[in-house]
Biopython code that builds the backbone (N, CA, C, O; Angstrom):
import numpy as np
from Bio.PDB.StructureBuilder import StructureBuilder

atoms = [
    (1, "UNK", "N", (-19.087, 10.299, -0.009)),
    (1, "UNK", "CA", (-19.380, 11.601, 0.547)),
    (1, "UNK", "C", (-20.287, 11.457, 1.775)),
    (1, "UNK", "O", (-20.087, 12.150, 2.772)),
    (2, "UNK", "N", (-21.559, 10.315, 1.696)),
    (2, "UNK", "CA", (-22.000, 10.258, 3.100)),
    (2, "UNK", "C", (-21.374, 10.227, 3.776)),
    (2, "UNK", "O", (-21.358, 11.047, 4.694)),
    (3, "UNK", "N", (-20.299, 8.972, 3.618)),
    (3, "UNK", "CA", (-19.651, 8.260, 4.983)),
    (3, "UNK", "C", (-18.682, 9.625, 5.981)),
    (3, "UNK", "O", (-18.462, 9.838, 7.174)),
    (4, "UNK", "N", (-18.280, 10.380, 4.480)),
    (4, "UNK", "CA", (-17.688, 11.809, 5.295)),
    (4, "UNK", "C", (-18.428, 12.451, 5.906)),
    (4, "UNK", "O", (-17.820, 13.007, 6.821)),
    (5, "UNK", "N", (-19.719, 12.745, 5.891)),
    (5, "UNK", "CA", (-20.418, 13.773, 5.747)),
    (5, "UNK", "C", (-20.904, 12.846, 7.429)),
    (5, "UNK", "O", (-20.659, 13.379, 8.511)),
    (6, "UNK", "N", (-21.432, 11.772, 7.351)),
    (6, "UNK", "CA", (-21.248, 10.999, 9.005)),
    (6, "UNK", "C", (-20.246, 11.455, 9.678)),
    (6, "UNK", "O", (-20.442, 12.426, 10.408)),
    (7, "UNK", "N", (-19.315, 11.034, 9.616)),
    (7, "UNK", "CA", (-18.178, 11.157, 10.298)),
    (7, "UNK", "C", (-17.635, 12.680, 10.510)),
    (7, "UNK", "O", (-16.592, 12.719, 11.163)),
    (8, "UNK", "N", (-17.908, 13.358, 10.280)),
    (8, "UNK", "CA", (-17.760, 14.714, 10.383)),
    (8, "UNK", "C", (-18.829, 15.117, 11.695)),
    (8, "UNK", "O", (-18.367, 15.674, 12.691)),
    (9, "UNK", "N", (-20.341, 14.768, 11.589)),
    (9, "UNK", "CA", (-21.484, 14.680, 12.527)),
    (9, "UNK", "C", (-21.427, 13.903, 13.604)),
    (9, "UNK", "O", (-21.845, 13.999, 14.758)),
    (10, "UNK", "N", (-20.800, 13.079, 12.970)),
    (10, "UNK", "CA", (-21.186, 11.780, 14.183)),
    (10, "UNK", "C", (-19.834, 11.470, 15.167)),
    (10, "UNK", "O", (-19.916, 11.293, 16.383)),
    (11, "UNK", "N", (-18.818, 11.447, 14.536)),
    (11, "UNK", "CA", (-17.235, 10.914, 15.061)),
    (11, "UNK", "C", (-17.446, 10.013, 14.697)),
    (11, "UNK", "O", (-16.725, 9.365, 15.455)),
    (12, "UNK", "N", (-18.044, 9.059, 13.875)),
    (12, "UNK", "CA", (-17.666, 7.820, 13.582)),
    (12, "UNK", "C", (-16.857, 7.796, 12.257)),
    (12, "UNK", "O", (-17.027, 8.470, 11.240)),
    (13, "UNK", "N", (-15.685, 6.587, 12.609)),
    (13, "UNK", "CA", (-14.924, 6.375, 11.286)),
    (13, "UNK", "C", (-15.564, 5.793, 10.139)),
    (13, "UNK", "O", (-16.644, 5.202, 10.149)),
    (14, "UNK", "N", (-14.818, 6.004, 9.150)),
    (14, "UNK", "CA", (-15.290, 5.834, 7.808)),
    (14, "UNK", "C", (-14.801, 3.992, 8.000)),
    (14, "UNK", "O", (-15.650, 3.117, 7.832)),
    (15, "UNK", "N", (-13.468, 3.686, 8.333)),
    (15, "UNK", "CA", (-13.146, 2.864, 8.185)),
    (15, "UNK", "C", (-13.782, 1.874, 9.408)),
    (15, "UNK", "O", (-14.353, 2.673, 10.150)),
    (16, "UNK", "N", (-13.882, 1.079, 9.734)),
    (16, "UNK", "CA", (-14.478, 0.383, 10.813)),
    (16, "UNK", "C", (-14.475, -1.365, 11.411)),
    (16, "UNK", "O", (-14.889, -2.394, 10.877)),
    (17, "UNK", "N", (-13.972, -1.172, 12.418)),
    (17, "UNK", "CA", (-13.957, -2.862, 12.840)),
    (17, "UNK", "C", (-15.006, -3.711, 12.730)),
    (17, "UNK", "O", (-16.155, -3.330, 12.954)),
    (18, "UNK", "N", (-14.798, -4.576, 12.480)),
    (18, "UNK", "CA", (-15.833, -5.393, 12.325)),
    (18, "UNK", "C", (-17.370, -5.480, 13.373)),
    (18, "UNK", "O", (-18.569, -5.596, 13.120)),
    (19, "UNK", "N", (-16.470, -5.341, 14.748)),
    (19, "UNK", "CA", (-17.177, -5.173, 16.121)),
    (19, "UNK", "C", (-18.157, -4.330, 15.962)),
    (19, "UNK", "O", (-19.103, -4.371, 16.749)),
    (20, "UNK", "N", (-18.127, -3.397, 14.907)),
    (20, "UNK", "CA", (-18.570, -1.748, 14.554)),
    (20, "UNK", "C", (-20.321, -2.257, 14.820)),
    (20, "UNK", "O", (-21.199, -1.684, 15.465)),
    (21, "UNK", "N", (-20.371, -3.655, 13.975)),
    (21, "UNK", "CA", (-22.209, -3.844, 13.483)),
    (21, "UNK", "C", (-22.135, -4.682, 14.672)),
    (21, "UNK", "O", (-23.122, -4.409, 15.355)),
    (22, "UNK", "N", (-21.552, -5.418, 15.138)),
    (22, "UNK", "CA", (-21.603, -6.728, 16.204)),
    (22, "UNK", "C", (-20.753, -6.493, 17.441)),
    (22, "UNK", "O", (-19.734, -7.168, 17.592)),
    (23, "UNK", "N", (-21.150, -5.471, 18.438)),
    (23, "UNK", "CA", (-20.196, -5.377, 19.319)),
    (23, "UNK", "C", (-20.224, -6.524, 20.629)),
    (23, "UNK", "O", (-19.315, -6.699, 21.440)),
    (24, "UNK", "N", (-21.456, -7.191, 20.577)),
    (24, "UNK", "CA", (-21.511, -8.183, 21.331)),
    (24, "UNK", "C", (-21.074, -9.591, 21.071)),
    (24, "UNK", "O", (-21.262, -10.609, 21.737)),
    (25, "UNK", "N", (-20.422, -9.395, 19.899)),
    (25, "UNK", "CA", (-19.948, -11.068, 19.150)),
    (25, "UNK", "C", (-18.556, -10.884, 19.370)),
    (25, "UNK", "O", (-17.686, -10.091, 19.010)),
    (26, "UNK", "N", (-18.672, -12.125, 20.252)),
    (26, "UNK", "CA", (-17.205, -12.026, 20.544)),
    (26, "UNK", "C", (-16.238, -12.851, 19.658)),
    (26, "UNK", "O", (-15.039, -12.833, 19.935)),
    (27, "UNK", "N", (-16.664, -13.524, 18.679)),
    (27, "UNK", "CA", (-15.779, -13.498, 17.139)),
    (27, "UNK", "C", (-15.367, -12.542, 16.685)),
    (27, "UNK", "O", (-14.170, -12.623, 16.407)),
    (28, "UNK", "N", (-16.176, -10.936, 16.307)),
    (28, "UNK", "CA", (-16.683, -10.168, 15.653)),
    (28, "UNK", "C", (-15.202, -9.313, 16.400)),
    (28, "UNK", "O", (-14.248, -8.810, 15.805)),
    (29, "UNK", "N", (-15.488, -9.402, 17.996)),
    (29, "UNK", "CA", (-14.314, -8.606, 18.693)),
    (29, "UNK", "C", (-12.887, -9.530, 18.209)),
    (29, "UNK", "O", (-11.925, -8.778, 18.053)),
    (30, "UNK", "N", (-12.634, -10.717, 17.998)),
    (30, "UNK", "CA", (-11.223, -11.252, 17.603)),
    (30, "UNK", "C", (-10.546, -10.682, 16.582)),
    (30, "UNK", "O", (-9.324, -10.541, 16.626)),
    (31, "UNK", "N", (-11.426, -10.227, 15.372)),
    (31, "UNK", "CA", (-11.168, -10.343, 14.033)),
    (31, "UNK", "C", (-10.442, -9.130, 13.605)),
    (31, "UNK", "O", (-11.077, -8.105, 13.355)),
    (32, "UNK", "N", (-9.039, -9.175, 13.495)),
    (32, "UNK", "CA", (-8.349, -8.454, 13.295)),
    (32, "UNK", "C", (-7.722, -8.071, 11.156)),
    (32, "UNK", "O", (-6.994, -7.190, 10.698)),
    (33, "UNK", "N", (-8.368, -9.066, 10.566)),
    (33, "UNK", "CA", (-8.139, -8.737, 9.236)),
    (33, "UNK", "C", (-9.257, -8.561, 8.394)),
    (33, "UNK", "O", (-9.320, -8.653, 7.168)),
    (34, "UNK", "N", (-10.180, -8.280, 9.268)),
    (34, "UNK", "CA", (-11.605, -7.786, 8.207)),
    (34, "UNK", "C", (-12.147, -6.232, 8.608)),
    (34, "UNK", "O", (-11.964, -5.672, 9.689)),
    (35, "UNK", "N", (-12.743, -5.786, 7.635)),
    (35, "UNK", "CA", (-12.741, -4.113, 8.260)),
    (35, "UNK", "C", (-14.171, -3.780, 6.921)),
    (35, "UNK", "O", (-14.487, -4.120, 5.781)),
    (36, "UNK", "N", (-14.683, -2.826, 8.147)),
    (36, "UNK", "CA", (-16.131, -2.184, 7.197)),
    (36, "UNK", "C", (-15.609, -0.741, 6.373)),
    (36, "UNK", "O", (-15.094, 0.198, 6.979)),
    (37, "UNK", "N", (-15.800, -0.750, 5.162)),
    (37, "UNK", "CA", (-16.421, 0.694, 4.976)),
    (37, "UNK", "C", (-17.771, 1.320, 5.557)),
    (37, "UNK", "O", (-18.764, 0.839, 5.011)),
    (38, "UNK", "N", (-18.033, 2.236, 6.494)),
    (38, "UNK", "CA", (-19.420, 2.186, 6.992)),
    (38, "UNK", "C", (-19.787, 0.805, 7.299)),
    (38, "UNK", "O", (-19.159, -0.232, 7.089)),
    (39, "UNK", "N", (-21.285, 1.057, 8.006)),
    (39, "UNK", "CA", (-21.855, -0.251, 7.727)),
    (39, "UNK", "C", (-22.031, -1.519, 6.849)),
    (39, "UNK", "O", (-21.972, -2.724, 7.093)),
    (40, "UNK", "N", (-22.305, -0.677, 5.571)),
    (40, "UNK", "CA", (-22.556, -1.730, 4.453)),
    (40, "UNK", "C", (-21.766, -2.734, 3.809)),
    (40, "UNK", "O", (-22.127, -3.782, 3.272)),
    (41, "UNK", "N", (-20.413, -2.144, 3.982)),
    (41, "UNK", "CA", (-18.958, -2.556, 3.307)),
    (41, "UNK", "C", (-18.497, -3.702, 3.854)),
    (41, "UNK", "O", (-19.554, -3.694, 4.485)),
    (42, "UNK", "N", (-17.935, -4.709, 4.239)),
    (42, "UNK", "CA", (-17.056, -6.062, 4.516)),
    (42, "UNK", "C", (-16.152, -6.209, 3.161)),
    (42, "UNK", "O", (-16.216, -6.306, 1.936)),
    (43, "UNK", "N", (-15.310, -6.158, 4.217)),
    (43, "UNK", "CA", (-14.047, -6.090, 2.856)),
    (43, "UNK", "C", (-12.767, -6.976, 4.109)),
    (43, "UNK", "O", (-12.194, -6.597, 5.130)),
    (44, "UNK", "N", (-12.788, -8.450, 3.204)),
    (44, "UNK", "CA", (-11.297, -9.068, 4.070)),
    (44, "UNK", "C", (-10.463, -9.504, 2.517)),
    (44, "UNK", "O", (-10.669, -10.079, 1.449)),
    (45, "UNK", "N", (-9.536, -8.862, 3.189)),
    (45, "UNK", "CA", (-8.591, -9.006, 2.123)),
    (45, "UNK", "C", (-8.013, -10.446, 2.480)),
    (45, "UNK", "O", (-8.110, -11.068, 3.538)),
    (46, "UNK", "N", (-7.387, -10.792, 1.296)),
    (46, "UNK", "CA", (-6.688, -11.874, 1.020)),
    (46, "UNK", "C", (-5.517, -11.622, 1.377)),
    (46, "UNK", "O", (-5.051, -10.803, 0.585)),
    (47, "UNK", "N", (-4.395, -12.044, 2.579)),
    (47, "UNK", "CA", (-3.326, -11.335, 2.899)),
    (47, "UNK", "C", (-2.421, -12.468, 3.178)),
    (47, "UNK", "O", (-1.505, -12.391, 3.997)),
    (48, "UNK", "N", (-2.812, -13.990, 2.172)),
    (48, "UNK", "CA", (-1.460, -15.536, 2.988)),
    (48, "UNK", "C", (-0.862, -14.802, 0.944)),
    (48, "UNK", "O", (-1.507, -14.258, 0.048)),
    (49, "UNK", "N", (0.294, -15.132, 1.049)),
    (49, "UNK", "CA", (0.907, -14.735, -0.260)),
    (49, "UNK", "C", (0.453, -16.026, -1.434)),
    (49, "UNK", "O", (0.247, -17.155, -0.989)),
    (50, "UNK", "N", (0.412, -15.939, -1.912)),
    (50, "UNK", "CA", (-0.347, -16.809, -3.173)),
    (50, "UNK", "C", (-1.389, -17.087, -3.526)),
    (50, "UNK", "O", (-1.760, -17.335, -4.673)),
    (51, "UNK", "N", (-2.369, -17.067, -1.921)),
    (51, "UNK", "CA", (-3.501, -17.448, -1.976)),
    (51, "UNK", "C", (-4.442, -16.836, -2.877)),
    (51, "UNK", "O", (-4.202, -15.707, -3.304)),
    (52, "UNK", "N", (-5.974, -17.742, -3.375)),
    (52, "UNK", "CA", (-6.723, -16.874, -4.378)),
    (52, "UNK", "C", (-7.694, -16.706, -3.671)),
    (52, "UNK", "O", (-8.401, -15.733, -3.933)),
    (53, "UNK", "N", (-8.052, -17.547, -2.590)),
    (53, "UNK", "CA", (-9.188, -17.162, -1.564)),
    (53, "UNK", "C", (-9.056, -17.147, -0.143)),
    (53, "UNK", "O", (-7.951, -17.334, 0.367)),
    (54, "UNK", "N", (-10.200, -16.916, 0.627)),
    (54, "UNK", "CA", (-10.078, -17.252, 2.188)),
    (54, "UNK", "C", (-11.293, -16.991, 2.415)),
    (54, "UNK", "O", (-12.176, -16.450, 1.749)),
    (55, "UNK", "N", (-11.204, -17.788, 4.243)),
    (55, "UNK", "CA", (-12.557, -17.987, 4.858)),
    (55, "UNK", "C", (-13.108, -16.252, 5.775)),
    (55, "UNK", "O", (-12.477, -15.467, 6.484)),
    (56, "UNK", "N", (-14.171, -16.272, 5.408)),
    (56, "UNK", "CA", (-14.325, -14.714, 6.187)),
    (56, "UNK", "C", (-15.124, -15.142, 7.124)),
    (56, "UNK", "O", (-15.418, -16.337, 7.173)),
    (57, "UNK", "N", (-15.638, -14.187, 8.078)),
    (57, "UNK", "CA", (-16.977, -14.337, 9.361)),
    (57, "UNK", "C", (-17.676, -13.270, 8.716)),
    (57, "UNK", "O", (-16.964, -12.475, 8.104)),
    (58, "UNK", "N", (-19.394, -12.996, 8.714)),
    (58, "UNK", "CA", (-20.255, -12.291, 8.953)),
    (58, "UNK", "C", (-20.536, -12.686, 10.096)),
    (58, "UNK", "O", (-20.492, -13.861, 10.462)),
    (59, "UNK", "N", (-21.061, -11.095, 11.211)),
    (59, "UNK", "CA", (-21.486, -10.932, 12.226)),
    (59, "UNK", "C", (-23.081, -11.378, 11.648)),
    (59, "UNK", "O", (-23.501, -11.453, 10.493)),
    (60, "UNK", "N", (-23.832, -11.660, 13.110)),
    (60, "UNK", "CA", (-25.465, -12.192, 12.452)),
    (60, "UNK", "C", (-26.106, -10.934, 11.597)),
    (60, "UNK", "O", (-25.779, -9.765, 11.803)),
    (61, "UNK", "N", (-26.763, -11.217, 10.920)),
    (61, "UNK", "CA", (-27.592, -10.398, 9.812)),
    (61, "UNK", "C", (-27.736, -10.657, 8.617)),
    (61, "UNK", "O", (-27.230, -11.686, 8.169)),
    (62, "UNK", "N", (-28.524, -9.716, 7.728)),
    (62, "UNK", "CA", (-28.567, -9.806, 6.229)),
    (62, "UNK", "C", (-27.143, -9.423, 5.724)),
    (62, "UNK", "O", (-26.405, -8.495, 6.055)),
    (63, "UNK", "N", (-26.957, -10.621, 4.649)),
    (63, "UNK", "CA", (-25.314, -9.596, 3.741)),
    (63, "UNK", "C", (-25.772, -10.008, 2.508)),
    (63, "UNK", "O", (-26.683, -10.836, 2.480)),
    (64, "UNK", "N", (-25.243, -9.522, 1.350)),
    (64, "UNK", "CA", (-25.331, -9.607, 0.438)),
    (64, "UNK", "C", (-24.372, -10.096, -0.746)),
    (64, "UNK", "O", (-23.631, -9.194, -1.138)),
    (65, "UNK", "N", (-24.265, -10.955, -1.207)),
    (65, "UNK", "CA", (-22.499, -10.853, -1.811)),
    (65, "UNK", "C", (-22.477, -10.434, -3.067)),
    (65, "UNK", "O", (-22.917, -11.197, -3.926)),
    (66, "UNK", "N", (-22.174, -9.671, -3.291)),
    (66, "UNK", "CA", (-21.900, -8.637, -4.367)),
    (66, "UNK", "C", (-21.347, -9.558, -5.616)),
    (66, "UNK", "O", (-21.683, -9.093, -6.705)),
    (67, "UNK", "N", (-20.802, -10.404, -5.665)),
    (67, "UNK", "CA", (-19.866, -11.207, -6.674)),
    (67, "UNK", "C", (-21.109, -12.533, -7.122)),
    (67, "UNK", "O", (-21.381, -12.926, -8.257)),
    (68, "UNK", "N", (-21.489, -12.841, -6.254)),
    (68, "UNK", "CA", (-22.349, -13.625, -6.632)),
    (68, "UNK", "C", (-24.042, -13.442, -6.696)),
    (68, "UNK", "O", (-24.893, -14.309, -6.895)),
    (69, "UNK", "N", (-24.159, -12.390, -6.519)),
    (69, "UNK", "CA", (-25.248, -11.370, -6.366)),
    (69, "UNK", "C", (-26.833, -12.543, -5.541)),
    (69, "UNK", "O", (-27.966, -12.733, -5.983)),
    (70, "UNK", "N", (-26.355, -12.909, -4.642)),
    (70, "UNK", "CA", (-27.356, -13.583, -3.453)),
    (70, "UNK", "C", (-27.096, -12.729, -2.404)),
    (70, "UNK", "O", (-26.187, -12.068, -1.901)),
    (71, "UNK", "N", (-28.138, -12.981, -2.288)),
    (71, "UNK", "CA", (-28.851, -12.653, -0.089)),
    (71, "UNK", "C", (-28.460, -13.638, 0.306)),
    (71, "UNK", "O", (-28.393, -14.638, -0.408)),
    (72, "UNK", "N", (-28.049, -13.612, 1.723)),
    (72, "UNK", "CA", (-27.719, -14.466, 2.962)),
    (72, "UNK", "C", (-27.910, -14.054, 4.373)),
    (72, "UNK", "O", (-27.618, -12.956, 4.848)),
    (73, "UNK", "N", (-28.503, -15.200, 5.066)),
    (73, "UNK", "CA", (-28.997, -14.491, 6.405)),
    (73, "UNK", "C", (-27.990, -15.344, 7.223)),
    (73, "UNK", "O", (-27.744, -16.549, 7.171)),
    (74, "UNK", "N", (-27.416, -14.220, 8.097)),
    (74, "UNK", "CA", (-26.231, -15.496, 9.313)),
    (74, "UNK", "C", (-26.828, -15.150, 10.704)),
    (74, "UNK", "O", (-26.927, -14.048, 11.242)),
    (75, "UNK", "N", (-27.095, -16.031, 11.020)),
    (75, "UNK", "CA", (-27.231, -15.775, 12.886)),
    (75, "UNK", "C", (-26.744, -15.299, 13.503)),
    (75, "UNK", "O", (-26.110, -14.374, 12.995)),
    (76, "UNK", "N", (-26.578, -15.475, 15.193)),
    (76, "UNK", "CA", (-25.847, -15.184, 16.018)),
    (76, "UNK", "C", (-24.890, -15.776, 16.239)),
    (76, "UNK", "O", (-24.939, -16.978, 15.977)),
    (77, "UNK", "N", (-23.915, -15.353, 16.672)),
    (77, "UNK", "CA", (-22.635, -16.749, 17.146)),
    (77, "UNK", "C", (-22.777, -17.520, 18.816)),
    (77, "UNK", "O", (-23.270, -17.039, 19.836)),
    (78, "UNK", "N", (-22.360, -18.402, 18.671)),
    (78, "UNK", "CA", (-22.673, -18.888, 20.347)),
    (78, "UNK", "C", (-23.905, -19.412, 20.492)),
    (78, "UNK", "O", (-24.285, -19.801, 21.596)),
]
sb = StructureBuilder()
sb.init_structure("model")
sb.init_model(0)
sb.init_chain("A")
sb.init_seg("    ")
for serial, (resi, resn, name, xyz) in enumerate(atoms, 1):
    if name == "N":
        sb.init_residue(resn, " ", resi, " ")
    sb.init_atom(name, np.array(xyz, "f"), 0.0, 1.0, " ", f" {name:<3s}", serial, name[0])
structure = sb.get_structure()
């Protein structure tokens, strides 16, 4: 309901490119199979057919991984 309740105020999408948090990373601008809910969200799907995993990018900052419930700090790129 925030993210609506933004996006209604703001024009910003709910759904969001990666570029969204990192518009100056020009990895961040390549990355065509990872996508935010809002800010907080990173969500890359698994999309080679069989596969059970894959490699993702975080733009620099704090993330959190939800599955393995650690903090992680990533830099800048470049």
């Amino acid at each position: 309901m925030a993210l609506a309740r933004e996006a209604t105020l703001t024009g910003a999408p709910i759904i969001r490119p990666l570029w969204w948090v990192a518009p100056t990373d020009p990895e961040a601008l390549s990355i065509g199979d990872e996508f935010l809910v809002g800010d907080d969200l990173l969500v890359a799907p698994v999309i080679v057919q069989s596969a059970r995993s894959r490699d993702i990018y975080l733009p620099a900052g704090l993330w959190r991984d939800e599955l393995r419930a650690r903090i992680m700090w990533t830099a800048a790129s470049g």
